[in-house]
C-alpha positions as CSV (number, residue, x, y, z in Angstrom):
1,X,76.3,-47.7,148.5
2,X,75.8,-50.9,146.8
3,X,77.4,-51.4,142.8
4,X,79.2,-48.6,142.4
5,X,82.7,-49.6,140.8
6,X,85.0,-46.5,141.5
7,X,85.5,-43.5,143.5
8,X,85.2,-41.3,140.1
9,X,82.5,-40.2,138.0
10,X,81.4,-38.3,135.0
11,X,79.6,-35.3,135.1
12,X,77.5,-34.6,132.2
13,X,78.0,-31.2,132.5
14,X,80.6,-30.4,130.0
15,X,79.8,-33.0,127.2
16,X,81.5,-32.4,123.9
17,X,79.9,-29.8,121.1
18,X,80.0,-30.0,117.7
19,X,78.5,-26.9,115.8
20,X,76.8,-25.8,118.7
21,X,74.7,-28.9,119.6
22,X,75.9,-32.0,121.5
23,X,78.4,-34.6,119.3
24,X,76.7,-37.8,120.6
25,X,78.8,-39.9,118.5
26,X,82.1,-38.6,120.9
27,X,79.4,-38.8,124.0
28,X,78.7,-42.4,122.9
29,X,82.5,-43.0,122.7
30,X,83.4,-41.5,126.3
31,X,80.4,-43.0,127.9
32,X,82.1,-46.9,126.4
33,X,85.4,-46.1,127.1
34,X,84.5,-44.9,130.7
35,X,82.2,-48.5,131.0
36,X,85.1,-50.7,129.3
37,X,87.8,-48.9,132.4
38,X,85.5,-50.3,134.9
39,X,83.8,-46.9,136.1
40,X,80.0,-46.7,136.2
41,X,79.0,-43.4,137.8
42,X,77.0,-40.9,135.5
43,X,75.9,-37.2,137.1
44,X,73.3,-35.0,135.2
45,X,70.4,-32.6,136.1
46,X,67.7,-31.1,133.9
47,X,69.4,-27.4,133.7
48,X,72.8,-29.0,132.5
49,X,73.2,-27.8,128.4
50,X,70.1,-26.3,128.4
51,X,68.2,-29.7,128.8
52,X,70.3,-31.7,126.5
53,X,72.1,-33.6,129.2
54,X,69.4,-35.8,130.1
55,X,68.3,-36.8,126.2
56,X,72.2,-37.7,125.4
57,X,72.4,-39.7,128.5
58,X,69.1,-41.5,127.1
59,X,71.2,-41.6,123.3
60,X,74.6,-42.5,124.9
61,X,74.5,-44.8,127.9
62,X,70.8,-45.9,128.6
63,X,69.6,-46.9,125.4
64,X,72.7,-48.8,124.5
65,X,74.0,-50.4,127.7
66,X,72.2,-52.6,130.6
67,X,70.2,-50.5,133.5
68,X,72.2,-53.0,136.0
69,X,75.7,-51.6,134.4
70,X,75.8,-47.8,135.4
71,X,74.7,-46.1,138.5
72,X,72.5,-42.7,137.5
73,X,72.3,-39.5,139.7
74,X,69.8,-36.7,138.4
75,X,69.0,-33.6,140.4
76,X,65.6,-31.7,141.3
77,X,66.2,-28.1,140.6
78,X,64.4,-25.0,142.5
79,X,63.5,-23.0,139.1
80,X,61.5,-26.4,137.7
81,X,58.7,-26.3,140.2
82,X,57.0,-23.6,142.0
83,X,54.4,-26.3,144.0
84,X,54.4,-29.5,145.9
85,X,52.0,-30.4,142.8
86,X,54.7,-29.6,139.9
87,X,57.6,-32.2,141.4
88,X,55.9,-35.6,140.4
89,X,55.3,-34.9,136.7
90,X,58.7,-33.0,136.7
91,X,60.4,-35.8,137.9
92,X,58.4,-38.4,135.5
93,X,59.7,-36.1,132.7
94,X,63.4,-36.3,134.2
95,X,62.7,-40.3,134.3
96,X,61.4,-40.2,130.6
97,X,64.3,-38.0,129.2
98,X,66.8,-40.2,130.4
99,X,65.2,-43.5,129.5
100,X,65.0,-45.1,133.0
101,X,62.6,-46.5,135.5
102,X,64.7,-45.4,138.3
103,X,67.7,-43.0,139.6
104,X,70.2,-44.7,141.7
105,X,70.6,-41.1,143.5
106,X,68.5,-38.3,143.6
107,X,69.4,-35.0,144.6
108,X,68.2,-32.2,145.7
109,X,69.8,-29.5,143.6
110,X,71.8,-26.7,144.8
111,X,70.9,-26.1,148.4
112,X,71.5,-22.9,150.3
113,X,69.6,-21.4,152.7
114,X,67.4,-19.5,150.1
115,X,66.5,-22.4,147.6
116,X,66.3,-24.8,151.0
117,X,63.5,-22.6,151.7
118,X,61.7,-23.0,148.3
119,X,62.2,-26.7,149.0
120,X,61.0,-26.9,152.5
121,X,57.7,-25.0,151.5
122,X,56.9,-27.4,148.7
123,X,57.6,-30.5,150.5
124,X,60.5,-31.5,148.1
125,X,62.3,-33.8,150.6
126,X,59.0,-35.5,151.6
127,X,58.3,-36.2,147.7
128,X,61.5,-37.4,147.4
129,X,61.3,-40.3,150.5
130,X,57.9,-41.1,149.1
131,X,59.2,-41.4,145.3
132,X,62.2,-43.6,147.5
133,X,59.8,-45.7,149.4
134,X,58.1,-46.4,145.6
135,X,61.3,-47.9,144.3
136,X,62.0,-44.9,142.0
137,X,64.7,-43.7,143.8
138,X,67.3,-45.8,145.4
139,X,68.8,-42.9,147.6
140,X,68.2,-39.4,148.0
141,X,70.6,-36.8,148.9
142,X,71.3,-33.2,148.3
143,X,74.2,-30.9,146.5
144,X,75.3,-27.9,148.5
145,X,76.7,-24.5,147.7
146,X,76.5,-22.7,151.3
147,X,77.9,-21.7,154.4
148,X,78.3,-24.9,156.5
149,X,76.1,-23.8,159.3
150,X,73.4,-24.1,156.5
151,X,74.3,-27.6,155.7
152,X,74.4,-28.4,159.4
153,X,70.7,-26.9,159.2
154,X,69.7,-29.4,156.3
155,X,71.2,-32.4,157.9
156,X,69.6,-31.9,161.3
157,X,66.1,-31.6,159.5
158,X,66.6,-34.5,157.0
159,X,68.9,-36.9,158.9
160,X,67.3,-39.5,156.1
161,X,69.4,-37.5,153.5
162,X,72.0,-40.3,151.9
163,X,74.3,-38.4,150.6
164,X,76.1,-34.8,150.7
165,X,77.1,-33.4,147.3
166,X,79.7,-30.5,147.7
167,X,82.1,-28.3,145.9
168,X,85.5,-29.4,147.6
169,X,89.2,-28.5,145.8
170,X,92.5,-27.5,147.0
171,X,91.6,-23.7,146.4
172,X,88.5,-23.6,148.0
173,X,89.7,-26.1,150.8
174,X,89.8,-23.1,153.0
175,X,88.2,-20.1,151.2
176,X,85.8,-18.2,153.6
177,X,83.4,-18.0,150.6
178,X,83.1,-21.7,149.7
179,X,83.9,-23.2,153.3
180,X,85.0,-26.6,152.0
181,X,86.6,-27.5,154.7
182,X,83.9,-26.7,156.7
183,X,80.8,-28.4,155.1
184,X,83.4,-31.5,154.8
185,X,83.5,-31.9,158.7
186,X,79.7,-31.3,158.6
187,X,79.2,-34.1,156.4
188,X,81.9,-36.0,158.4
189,X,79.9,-35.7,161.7
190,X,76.5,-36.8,160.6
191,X,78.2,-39.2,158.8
192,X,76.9,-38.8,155.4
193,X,79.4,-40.0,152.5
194,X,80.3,-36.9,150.4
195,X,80.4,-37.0,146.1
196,X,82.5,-33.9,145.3
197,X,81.9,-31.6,142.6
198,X,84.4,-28.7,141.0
199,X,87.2,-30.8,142.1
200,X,89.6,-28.5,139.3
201,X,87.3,-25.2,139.9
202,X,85.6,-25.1,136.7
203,X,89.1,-26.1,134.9
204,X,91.3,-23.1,137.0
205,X,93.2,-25.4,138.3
206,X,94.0,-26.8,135.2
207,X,94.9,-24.0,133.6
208,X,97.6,-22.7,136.5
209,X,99.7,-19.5,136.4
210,X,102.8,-20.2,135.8
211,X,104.6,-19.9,138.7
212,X,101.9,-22.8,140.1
213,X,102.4,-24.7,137.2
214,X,106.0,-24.7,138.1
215,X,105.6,-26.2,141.7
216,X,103.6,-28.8,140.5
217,X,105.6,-29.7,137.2
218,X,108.7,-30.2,139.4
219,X,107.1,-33.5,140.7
220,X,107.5,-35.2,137.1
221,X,104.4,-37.1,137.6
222,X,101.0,-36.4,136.1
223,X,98.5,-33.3,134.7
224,X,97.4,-30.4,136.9
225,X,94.2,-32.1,137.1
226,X,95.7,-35.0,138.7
227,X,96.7,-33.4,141.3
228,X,94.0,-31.5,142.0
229,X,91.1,-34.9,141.5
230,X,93.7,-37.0,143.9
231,X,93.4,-34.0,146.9
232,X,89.2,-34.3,146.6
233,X,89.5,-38.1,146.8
234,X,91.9,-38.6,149.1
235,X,90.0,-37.4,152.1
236,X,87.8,-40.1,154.3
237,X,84.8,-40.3,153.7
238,X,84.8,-39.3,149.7
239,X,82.5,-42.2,148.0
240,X,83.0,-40.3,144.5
241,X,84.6,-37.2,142.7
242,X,82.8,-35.8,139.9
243,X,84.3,-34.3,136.2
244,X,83.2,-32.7,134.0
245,X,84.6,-34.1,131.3
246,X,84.5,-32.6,127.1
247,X,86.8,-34.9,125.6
248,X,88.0,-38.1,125.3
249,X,92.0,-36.7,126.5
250,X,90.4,-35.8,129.5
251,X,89.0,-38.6,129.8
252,X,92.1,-40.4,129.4
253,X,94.3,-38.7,131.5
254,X,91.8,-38.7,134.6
255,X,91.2,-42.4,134.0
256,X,95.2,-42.9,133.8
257,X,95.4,-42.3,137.6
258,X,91.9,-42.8,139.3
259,X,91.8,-46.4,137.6
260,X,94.1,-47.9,140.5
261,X,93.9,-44.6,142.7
262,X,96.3,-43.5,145.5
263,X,95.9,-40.3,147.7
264,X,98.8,-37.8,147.3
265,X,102.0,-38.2,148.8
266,X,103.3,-36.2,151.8
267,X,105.3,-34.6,148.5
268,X,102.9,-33.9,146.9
269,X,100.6,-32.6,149.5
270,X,103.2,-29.6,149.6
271,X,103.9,-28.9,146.8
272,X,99.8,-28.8,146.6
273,X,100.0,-26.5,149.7
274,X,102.4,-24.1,147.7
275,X,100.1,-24.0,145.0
276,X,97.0,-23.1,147.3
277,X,99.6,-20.2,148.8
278,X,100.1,-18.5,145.3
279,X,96.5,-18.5,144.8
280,X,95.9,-16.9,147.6
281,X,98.5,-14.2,146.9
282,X,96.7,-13.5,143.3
283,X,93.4,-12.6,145.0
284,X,91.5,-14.2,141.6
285,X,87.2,-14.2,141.0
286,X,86.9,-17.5,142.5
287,X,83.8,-18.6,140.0
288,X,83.1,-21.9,139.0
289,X,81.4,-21.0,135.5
290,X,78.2,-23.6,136.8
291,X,76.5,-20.1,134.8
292,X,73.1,-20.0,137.3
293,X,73.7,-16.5,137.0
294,X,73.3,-16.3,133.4
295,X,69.3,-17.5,133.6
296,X,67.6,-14.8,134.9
297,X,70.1,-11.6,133.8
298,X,68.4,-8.9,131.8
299,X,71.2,-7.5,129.3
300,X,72.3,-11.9,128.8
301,X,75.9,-10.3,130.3
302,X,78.4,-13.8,130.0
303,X,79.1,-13.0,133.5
304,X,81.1,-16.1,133.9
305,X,83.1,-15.4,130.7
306,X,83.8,-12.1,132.1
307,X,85.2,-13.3,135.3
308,X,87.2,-16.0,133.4
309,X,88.7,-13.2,131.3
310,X,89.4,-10.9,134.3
311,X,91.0,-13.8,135.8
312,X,93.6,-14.6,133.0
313,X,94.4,-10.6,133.5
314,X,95.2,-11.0,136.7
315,X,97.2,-14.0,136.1
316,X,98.8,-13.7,132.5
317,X,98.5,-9.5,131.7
318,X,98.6,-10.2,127.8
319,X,96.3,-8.8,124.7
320,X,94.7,-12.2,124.6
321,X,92.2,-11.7,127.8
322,X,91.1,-8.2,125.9
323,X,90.6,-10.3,122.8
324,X,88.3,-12.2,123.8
325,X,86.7,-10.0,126.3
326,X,86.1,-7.3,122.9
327,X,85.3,-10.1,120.4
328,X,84.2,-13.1,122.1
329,X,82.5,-12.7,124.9
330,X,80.6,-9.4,124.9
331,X,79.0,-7.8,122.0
332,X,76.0,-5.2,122.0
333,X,74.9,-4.4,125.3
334,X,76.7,-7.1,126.7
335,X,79.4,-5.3,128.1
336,X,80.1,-5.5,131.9
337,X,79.2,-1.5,132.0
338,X,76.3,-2.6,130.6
339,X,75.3,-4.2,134.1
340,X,71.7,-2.5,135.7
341,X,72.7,-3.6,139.0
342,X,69.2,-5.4,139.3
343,X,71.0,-8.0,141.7
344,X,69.1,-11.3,140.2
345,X,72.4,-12.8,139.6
346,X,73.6,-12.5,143.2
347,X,70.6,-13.9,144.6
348,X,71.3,-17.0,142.0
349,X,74.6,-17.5,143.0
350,X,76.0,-20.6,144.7
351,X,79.7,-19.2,145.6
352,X,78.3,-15.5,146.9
353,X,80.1,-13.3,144.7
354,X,79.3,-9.8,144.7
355,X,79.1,-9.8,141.2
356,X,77.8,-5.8,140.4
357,X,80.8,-4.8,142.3
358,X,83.4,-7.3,140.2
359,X,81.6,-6.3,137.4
360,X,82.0,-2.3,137.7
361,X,85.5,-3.5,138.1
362,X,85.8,-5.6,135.1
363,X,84.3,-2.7,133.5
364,X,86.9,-0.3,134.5
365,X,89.5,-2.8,133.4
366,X,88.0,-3.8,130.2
367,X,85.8,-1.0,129.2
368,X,87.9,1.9,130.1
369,X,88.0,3.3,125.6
C-alpha cells in the first residue's frame, strides 16, 4: 500500500476537548508534530465525536498541509443510510467535511454478521468498487467486530476487499468474545493486510491493576501502552496500528518507540503473557467504550461509563468508582436500575456483551441504598 510512512496511525477518535467542544488549536498541534516524526496515517468516520471528527480533520490536517502528505481513511457506517440510493450523497458529504477529493481507504464500518446484512442488501460493497473504479477511493476495505467465521464469510464474498480492520490486543488475543486471534489467522489466509484498532482496549491496558503494572514495570523500559501497541504491531502481516490519541503526552510517548519500532522481546512477550494471565483471573467487562450502545438507548444510561466504573471495583475496591458512578456518570433516571431491558444496546454491540445482565449487576453493586 503505496506512501504510507509508518506502521502507526492516529485515530481521530479521541481528539482533545476543551469546554466540551473540540480544542483544534491542540488538534492542529498533534496533527504537525505527528507529520514533522515522519507518520502520515489519519483514521476517522462520520459517527466519531458526534460528527466533529471529520470537520477538525478538514481545520487540522487538510486545509493546512498537502493532499500528497497524509494518507486518509474514513468509514461508511450502517445507521447513515437505509438505501443503495442514500450512500453516494452520504459519502460526498464525508468527502466535503473533510476537505478532500479522495480517501486513500475506505471502509466499511463495523461489520458483523447483522450490519453485513444491512450492507449486502443495499449494495454497499458494490458502491464502494464503483466509487474505487472512479478514482475516489484508492482502496476499500472493511473494520470488523465479529466471530471470525463471520469475517471468513465477508472475505469469501468480497475477495476485492483491501484491507481487514480489526480489534487485536494482548487481552483480547484470545478472548472467546473478541476472537482476535482468530479473525487474525482469517485475515492471514486470504491474505489481506490487517490495520488494528483498540490496541490498549479503550485505555485498560493503560491503566493496569497493580499487580499487572508490577510485571510490566519490572522491565524498566517504556509506558503500559508500549507494551501493549508493540504486541499489535509485532505480528506479520500488521500494515498499521491505530490510537486514539487526546493529548500531545500520548502522543509523545507512542511516537518515542513506534518511530524506529521493534517487536517485543522474548522478555517481554512474558512478562506480557503474565499480564494477559491476571486479566484473566479478574474476570473484568471487557468493553472498549467505542459507545454504539449509547445511540439508540432510551433512559441515555452511560453504559460504557458504567462498565468502566464497575471495572475499577473489581480492580481497585475504593470510594472513588462510587464517586463517580453517584456524581459523574449517572444522574436522574440514568442509573443502571434504571435499565428497561429493551435490548437495543445489545443488538448495537460490537464485543457481544450481555449488557442488561451486567447492568442488573452493576445495579446491585452500585445501587444497592
Amino acid at each position: 500500500m503505496e506512501n504510507i510512512k509508518k506502521n502507526f496511525g492516529f485515530g481521530c477518535m479521541r481528539l482533545p476537548l476543551k469546554d466540551g467542544e473540540i480544542d483544534l488549536a491542540e488538534t492542529s498541534r498533534m496533527v504537525d508534530y505527528f507529520l514533522e516524526q515522519g507518520f502520515n496515517y489519519f483514521d476517522t468516520a462520520h459517527g466519531y465525536l458526534q460528527g466533529r471528527s471529520e470537520t477538525a480533520l478538514k481545520a487540522c490536517l487538510t486545509s493546512r498541509h498537502p493532499r500528497d502528505s497524509y494518507i486518509l481513511t474514513n468509514k461508511l457506517t450502517g445507521t447513515f443510510f437505509k438505501t443503495e440510493a442514500d450512500i453516494r450523497p452520504f459519502f460526498q458529504s464525508q468527502l466535503e467535511a473533510c476537505g478532500v477529493d479522495y480517501f486513500d481507504f475506505y471502509l466499511m464500518h463495523a461489520q458483523s454478521a447483522t450490519f453485513y446484512q444491512h450492507f449486502k442488501k443495499c449494495r454497499a460493497y458494490e458502491t464502494a468498487f464503483a466509487l474505487k473504479a472512479e478514482g475516489k477511493i484508492k482502496h476499500v476495505g472493511i473494520s470488523f467486530h465479529d466471530h471470525a467465521e463471520v469475517l471468513e464469510q465477508i472475505l469469501t464474498d468480497y475477495p476485492e476487499i483491501e484491507v481487514v480492520q480489526i480489534q487485536f490486543n494482548y487481552v483480547d488475543y484470545d478472548d472467546p468474545a473478541v476472537q482476535s486471534r482468530k479473525c487474525y489467522e482469517v485475515c492471514r489466509r486470504h491474505g489481506k493486510p490487517v490495520l488494528v484498532m483498540e490496541p490498549v482496549k479503550g485505555g485498560n491496558l493503560v491503566n493496569l491493576p497493580e499487580e499487572a503494572r508490577k510485571v510490566l514495570d519490572e522491565l524498566h523500559g517504556g509506558s503500559p501502552a508500549s507494551y501493549a501497541i508493540r504486541f499489535a504491531a509485532g505480528f506479520p502481516g500488521m500494515m498499521m496500528v491505530l490510537s486514539g490519541m487526546s493529548s500531545m503526552e500520548q502522543m509523545k510517548d507512542n511516537l518515542s518507540y513506534m518511530k524506529d519500532f521493534q517487536p517485543l522481546n522474548e522478555t517481554e512477550l512474558e512478562a506480557v503473557k503474565k499480564v494477559q494471565s491476571i486479566f484473566r483471573g479478574m474476570n473484568l467487562i471487557p468493553c472498549t467504550a467505542c459507545r454504539y450502545c449509547t445511540d439508540g438507548c432510551p433512559r441515555q444510561i452511560a453504559i460504557p461509563d458504567l462498565f468502566a466504573v464497575m471495572n475499577t471495583k473489581q480492580i481497585y475496591h475504593d470510594w472513588n468508582a462510587d464517586f463517580y458512578y453517584n456524581n459523574v456518570y449517572t444522574g436522574a433516571d440514568r442509573r443502571a436500575s434504571d435499565c428497561i431491558q429493551c435490548g437495543r444496546c445489545e443488538k448495537a454491540c460490537p464485543q457481544h456483551l450481555p449488557i442488561r445482565r451486567l447492568l442488573t449487576e452493576i445495579a446491585a453493586e452500585f445501587d444497592k441504598q
